[in-house]
DSSP file (Angstrom, degrees, kcal/mol; ACC not computed):
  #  RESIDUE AA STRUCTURE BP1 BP2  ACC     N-H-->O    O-->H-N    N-H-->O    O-->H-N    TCO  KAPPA ALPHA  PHI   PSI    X-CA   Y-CA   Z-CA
    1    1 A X              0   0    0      0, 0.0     2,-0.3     0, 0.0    21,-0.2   0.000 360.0 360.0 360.0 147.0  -11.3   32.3  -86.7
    2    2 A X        -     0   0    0     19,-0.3    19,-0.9    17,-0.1     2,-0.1  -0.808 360.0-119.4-175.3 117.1   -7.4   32.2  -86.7
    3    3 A X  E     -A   20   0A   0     -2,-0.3     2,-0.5    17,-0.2    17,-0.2  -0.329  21.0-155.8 -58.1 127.5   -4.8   30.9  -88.6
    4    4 A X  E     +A   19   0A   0     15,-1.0    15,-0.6    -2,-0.1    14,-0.3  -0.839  14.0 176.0-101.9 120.5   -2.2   28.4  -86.9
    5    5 A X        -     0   0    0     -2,-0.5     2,-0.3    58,-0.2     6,-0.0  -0.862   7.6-170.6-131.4 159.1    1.3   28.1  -88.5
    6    6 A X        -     0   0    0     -2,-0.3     3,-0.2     3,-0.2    54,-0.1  -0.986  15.7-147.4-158.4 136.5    3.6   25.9  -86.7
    7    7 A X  S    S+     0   0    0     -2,-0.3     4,-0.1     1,-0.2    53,-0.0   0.763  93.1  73.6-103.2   4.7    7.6   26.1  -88.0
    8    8 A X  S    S+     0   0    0      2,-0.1     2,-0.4    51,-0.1    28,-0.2   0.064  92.1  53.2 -81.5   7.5    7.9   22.6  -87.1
    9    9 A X  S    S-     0   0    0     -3,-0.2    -3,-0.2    27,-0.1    26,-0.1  -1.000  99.6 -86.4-149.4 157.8    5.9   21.3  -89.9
   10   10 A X        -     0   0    0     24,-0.5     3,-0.1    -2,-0.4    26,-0.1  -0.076  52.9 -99.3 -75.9 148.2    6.4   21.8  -93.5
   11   11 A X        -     0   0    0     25,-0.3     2,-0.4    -4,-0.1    -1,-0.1  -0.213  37.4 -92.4 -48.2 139.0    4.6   25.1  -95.2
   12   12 A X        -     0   0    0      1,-0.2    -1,-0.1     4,-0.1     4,-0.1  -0.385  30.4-151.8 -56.4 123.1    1.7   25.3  -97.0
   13   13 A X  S    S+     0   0    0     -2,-0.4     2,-0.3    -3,-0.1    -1,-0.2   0.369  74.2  12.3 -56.5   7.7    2.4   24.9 -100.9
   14   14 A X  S    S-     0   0    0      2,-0.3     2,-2.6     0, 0.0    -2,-0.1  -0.819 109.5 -43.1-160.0-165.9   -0.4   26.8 -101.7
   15   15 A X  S    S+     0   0    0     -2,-0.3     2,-0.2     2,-0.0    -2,-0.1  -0.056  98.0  89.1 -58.6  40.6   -3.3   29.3 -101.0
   16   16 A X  S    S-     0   0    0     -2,-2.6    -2,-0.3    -4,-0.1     2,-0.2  -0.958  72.9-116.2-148.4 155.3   -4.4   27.4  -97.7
   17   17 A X        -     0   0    0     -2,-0.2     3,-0.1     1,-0.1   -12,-0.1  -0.544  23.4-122.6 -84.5 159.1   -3.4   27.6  -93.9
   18   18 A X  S    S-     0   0    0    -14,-0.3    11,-2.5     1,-0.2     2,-0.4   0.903  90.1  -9.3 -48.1 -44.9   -1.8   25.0  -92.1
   19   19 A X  E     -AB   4  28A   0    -15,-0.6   -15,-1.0     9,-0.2     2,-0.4  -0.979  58.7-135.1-174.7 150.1   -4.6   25.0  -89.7
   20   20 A X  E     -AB   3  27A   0      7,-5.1     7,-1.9    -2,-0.4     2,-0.5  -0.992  10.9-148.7-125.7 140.9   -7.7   26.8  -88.6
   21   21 A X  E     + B   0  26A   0    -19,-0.9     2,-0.3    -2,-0.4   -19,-0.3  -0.958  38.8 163.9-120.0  91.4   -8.5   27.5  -85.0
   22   22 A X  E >   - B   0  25A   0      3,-1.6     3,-1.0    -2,-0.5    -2,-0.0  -0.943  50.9 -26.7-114.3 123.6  -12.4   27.5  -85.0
   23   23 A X  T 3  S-     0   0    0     -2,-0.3     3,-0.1     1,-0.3    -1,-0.1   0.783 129.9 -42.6  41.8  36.6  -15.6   27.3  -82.5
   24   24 A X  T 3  S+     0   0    0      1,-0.3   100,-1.3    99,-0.1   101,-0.5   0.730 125.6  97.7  91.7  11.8  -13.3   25.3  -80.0
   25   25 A X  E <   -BC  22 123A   0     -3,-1.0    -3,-1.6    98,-0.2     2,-0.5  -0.929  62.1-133.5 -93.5 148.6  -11.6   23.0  -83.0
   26   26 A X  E     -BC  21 122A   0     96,-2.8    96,-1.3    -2,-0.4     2,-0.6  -0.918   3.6-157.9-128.7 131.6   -9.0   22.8  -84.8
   27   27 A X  E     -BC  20 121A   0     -7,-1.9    -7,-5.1    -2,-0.5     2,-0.4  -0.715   8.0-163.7-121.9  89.9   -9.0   22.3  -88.2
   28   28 A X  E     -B   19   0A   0     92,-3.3    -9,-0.2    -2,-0.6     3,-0.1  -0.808  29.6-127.8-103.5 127.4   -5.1   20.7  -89.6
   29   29 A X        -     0   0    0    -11,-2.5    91,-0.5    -2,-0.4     2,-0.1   0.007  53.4 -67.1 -60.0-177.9   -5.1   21.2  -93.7
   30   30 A X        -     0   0    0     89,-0.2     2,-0.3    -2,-0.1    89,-0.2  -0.471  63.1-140.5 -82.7 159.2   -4.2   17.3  -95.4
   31   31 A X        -     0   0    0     87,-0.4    87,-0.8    -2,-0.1     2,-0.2  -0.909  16.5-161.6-120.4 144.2   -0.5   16.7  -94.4
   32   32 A X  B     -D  117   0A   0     -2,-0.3     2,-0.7    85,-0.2   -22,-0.2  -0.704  36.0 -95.6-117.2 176.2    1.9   15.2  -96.7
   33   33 A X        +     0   0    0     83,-0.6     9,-3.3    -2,-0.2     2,-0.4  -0.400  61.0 155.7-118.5  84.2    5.2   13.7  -95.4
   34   34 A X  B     -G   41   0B   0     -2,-0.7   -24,-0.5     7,-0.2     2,-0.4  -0.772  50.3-125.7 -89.6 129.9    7.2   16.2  -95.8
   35   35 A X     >  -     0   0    0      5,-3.3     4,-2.7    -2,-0.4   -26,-0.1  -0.607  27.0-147.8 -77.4 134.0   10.7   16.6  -93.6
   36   36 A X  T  4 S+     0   0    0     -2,-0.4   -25,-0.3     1,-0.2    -1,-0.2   0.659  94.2  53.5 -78.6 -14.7    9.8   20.3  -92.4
   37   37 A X  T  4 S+     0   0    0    -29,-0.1    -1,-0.2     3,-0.1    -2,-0.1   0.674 119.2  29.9-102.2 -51.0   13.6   21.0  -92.4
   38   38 A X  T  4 S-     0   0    0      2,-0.1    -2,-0.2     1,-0.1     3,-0.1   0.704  87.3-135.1 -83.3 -22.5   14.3   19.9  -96.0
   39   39 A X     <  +     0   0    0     -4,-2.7    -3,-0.1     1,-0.2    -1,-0.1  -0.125  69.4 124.1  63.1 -28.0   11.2   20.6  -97.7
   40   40 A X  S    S-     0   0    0      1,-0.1    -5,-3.3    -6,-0.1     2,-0.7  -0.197  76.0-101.6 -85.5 151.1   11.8   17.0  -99.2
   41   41 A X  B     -G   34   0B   0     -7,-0.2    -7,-0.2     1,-0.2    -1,-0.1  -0.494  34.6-139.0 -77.2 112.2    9.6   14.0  -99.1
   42   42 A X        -     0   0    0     -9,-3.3     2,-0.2    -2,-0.7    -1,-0.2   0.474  66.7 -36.2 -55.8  -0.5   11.1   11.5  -96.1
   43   43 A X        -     0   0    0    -10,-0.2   -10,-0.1     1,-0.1    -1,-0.0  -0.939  37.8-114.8 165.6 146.6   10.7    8.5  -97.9
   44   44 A X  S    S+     0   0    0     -2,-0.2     2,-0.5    70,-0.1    -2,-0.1   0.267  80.8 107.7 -97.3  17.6    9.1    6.2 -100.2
   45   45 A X     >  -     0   0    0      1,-0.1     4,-2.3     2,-0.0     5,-0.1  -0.879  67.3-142.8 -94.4 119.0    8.4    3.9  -97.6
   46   46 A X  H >> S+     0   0    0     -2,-0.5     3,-1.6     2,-0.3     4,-0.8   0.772 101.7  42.9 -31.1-105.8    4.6    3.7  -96.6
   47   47 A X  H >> S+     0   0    0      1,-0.4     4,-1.4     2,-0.3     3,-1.1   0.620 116.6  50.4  16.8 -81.9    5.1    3.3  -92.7
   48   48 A X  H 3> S+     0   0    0      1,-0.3     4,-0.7     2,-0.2    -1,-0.4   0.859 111.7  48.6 -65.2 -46.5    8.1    6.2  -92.7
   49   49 A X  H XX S+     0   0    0     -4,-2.3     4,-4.5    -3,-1.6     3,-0.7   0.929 112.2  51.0 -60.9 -37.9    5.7    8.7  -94.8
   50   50 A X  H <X S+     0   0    0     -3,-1.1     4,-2.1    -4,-0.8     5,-0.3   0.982 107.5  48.2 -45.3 -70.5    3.0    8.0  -92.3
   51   51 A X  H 3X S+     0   0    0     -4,-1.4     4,-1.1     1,-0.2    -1,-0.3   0.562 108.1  52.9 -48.9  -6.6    5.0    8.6  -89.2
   52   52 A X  H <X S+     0   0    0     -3,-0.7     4,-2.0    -4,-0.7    -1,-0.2   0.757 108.3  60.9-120.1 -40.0    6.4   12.0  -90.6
   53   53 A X  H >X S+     0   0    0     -4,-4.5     3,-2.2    -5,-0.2     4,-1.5   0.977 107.8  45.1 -10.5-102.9    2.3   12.7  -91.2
   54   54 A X  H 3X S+     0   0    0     -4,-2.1     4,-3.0     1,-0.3     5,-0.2   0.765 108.5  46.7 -10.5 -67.8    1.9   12.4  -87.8
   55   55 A X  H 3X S+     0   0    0     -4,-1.1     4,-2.6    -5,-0.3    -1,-0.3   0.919 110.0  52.2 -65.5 -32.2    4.1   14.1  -86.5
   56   56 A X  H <X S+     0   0    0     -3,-2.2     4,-1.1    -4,-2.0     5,-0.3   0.882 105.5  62.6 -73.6 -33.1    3.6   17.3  -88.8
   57   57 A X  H >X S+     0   0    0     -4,-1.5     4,-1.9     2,-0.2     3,-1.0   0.973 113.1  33.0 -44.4 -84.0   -0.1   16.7  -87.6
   58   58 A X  H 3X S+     0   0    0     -4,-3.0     4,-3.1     1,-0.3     5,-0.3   0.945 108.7  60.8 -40.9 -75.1    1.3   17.5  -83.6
   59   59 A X  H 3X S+     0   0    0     -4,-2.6     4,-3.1     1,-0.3    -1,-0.3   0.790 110.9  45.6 -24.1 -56.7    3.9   19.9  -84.3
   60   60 A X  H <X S+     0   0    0     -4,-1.1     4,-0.8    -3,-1.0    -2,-0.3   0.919 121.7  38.4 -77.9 -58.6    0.7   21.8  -85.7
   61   61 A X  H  <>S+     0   0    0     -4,-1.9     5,-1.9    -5,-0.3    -1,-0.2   0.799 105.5  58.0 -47.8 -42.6   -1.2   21.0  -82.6
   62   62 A X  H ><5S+     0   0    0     -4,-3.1     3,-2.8     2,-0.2    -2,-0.3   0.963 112.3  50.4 -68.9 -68.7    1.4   21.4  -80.2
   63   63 A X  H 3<5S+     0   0    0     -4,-3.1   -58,-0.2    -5,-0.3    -2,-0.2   0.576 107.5  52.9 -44.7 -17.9    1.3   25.2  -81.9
   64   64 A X  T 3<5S-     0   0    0     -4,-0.8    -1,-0.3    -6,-0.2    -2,-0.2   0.141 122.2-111.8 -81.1 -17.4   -2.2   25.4  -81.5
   65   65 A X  T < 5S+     0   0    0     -3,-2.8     2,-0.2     1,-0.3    -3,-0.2   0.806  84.9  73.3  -1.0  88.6   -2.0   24.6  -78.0
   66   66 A X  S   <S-     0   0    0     -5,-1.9    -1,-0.3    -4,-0.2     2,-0.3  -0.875  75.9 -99.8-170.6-166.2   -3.6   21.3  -77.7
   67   67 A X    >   -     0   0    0     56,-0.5     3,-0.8    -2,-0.2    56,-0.1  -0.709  23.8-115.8-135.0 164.8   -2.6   17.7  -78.6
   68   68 A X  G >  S+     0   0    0     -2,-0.3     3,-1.3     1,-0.2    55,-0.1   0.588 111.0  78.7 -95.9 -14.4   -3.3   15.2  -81.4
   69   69 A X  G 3  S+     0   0    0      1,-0.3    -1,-0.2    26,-0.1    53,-0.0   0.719  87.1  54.9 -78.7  -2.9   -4.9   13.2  -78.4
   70   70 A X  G <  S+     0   0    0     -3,-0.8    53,-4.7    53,-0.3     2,-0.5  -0.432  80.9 141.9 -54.3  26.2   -8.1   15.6  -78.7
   71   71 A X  E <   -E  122   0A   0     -3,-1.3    51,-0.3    51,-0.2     3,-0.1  -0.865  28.6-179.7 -99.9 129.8   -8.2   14.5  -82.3
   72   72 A X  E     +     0   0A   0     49,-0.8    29,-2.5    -2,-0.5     2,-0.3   0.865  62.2   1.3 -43.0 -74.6  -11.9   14.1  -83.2
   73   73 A X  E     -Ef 121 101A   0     48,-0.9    48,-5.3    27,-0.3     2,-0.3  -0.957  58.4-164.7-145.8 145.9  -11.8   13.0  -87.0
   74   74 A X  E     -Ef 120 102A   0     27,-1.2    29,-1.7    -2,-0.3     2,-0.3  -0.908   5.2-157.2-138.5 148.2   -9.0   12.2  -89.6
   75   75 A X  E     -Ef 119 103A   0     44,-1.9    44,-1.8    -2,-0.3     2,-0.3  -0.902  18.4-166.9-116.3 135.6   -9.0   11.8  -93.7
   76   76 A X  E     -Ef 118 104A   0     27,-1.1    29,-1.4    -2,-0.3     2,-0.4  -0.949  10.7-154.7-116.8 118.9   -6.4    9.9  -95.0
   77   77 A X  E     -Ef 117 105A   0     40,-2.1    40,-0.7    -2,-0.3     2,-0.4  -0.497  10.9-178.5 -58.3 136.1   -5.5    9.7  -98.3
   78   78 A X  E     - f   0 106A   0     27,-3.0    29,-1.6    -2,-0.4    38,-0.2  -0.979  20.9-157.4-136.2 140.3   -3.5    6.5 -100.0
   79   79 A X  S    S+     0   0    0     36,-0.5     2,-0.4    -2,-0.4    -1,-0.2   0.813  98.7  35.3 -66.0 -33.0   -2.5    6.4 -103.7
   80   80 A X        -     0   0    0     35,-0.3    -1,-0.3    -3,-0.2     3,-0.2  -0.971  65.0-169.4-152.0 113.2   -2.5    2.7 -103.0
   81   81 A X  S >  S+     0   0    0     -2,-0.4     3,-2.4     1,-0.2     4,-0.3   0.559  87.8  82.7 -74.9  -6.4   -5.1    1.0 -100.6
   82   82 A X  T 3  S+     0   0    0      1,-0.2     4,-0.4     2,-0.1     3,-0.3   0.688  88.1  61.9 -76.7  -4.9   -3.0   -2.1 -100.9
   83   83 A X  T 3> S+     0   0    0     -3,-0.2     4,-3.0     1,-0.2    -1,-0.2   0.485  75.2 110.2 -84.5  -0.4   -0.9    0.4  -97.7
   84   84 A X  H <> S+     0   0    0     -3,-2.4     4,-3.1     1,-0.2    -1,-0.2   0.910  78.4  30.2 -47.0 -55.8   -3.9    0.1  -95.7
   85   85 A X  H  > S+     0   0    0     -3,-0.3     4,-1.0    -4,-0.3    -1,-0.2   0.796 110.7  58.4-105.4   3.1   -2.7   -1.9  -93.2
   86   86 A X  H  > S+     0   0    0     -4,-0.4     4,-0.8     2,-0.1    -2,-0.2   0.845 116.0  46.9 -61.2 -30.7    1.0   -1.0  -93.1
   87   87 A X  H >X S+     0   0    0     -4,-3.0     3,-3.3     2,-0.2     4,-0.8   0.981 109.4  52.9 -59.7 -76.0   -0.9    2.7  -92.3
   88   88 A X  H 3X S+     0   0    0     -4,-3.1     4,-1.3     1,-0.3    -1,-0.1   0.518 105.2  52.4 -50.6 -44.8   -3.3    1.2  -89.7
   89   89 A X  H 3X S+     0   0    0     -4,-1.0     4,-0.7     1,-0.2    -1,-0.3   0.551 117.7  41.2-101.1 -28.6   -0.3   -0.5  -87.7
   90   90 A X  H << S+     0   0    0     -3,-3.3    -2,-0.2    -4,-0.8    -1,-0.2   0.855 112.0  48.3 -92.5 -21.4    1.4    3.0  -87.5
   91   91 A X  H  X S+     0   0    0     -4,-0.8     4,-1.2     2,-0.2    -2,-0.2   0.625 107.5  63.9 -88.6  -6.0   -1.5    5.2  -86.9
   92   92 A X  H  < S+     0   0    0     -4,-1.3     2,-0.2    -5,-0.3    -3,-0.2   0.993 109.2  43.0 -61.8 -82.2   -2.5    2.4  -83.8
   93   93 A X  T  < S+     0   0    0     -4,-0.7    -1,-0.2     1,-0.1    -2,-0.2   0.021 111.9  48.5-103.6  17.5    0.4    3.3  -82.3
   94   94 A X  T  4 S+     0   0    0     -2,-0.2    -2,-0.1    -4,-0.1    -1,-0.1   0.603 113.3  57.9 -48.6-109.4    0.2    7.3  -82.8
   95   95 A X  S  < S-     0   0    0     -4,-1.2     2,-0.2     1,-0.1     4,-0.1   0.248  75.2-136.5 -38.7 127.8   -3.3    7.2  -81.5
   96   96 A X        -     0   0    0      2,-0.1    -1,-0.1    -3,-0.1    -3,-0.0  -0.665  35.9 -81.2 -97.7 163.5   -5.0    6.2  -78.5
   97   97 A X  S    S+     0   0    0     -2,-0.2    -1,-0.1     1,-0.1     3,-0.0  -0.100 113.9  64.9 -57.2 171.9   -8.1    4.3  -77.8
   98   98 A X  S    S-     0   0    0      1,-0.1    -1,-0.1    -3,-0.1    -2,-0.1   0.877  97.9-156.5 -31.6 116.1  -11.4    6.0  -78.0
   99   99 A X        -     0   0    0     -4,-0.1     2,-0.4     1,-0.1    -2,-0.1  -0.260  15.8 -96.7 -61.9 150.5   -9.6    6.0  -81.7
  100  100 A X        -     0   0    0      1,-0.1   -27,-0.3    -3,-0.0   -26,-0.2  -0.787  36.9-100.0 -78.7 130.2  -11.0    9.2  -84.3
  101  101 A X  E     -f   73   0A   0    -29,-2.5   -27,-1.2    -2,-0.4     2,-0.3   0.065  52.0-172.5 -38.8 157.8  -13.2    8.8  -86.5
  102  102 A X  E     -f   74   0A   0    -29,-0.2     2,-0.3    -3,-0.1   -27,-0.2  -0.995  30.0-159.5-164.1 155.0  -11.9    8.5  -89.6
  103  103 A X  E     -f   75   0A   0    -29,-1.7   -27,-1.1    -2,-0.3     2,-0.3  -0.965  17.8-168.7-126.6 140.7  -12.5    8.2  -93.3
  104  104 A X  E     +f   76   0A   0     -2,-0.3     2,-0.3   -29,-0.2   -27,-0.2  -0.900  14.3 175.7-131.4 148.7   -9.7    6.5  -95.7
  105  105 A X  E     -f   77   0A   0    -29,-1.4   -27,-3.0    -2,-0.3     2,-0.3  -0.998  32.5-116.0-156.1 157.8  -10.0    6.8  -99.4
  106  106 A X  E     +f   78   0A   0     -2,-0.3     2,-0.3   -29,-0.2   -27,-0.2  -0.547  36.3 175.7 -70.5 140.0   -8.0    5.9 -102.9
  107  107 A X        -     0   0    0    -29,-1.6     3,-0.1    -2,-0.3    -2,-0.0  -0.952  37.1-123.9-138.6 161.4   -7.1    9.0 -104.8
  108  108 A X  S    S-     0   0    0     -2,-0.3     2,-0.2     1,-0.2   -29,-0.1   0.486  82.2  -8.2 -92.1  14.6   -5.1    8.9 -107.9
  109  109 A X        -     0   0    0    -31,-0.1     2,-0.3     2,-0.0    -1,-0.2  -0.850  50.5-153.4 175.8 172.0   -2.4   11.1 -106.6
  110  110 A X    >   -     0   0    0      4,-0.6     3,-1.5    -2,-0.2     7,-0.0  -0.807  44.2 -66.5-135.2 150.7   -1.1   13.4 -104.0
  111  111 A X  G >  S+     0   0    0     -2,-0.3     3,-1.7     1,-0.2    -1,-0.1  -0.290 117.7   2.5 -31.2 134.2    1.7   16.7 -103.9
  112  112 A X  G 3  S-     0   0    0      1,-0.3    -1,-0.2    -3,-0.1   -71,-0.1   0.563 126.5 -68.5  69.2  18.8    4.8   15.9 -104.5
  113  113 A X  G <  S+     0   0    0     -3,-1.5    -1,-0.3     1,-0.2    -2,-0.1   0.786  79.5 165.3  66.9  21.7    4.3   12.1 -105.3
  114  114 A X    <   -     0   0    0     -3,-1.7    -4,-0.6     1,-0.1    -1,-0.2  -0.338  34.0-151.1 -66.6 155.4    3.5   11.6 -101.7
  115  115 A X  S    S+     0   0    0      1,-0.2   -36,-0.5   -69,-0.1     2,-0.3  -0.007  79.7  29.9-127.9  40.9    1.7    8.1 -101.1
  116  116 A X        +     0   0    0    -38,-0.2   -83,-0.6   -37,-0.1     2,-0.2  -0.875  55.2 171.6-167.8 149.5   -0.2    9.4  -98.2
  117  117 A X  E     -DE  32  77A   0    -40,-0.7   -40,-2.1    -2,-0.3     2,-0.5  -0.864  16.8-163.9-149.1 112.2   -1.9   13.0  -96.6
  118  118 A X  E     - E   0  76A   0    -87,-0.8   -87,-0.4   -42,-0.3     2,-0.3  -0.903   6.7-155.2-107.2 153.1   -4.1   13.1  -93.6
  119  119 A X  E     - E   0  75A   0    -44,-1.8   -44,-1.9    -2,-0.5     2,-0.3  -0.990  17.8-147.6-119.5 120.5   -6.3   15.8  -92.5
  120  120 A X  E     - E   0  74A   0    -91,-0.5   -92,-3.3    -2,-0.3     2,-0.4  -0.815  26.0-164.4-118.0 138.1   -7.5   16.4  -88.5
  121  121 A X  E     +CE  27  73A   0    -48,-5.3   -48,-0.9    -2,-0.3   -49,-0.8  -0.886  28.0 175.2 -84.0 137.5  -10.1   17.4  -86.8
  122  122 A X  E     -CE  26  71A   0    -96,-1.3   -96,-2.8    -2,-0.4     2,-0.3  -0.984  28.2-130.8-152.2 124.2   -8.3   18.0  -83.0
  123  123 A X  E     -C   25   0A   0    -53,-4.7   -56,-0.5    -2,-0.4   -53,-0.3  -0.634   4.9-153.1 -87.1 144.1  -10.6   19.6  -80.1
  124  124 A X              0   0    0   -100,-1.3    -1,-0.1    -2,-0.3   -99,-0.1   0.827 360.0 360.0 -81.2 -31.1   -8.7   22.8  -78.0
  125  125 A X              0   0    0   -101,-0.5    -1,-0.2   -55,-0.1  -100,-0.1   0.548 360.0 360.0 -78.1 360.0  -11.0   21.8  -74.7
């Protein structure tokens, strides 16, 4: 097991790695969209917090050495499902087909008033 830190995505706020490098996976903590440069939240715009997801999701991958196109399984979070399909229409065009499994759920908040976090599973092989 071995912790993956990447300085291109924002720090963990808490007791938790960015990412765990285990039994040939890797393991990305929930991501908020946070600019890794500012510490600050990129946006309130659904679509712009998503991409900034994303990207802290690679940056983390890219450090890891592998790619978010080995991503297995994703969690998303939404404060708001009514964002479902402004998310869906940005994370189609992140990802390629065969797509990751994924699970989406309501919560009634996130860190830092974020209105999204995803969490990836991303294979090293």
């Amino acid at each position: 097991m071995k912790a993956i830190v990447s300085t291109s995505a924002p720090g963990a706020i808490g007791p938790y790695s960015q990412a765990i490098l285990c039994g040939g996976f890797l393991f990305v903590s929930g991501q908020l969209p946070i600019d890794p440069q500012s510490g600050n939240l990129v946006s309130s715009d659904i679509a712009e917090q998503t991409d900034q997801v994303l990207a802290n999701i690679r940056a983390i991958a890219v450090a890891a050495g592998t790619d978010t196109g080995k991503t297995v399984k994703t969690t998303i979070f939404l404060t708001d499902l009514g964002s479902f399909q402004a998310v869906n229409e940005r994370y189609a065009k992140f990802f390629q087909e065969p797509f990751p499994a994924r699970s989406t759920f309501q919560v009634a908040a996130l860190p830092k008033g974020a209105k999204i976090e995803i969490e990836a599973i991303i294979g090293m092989g």
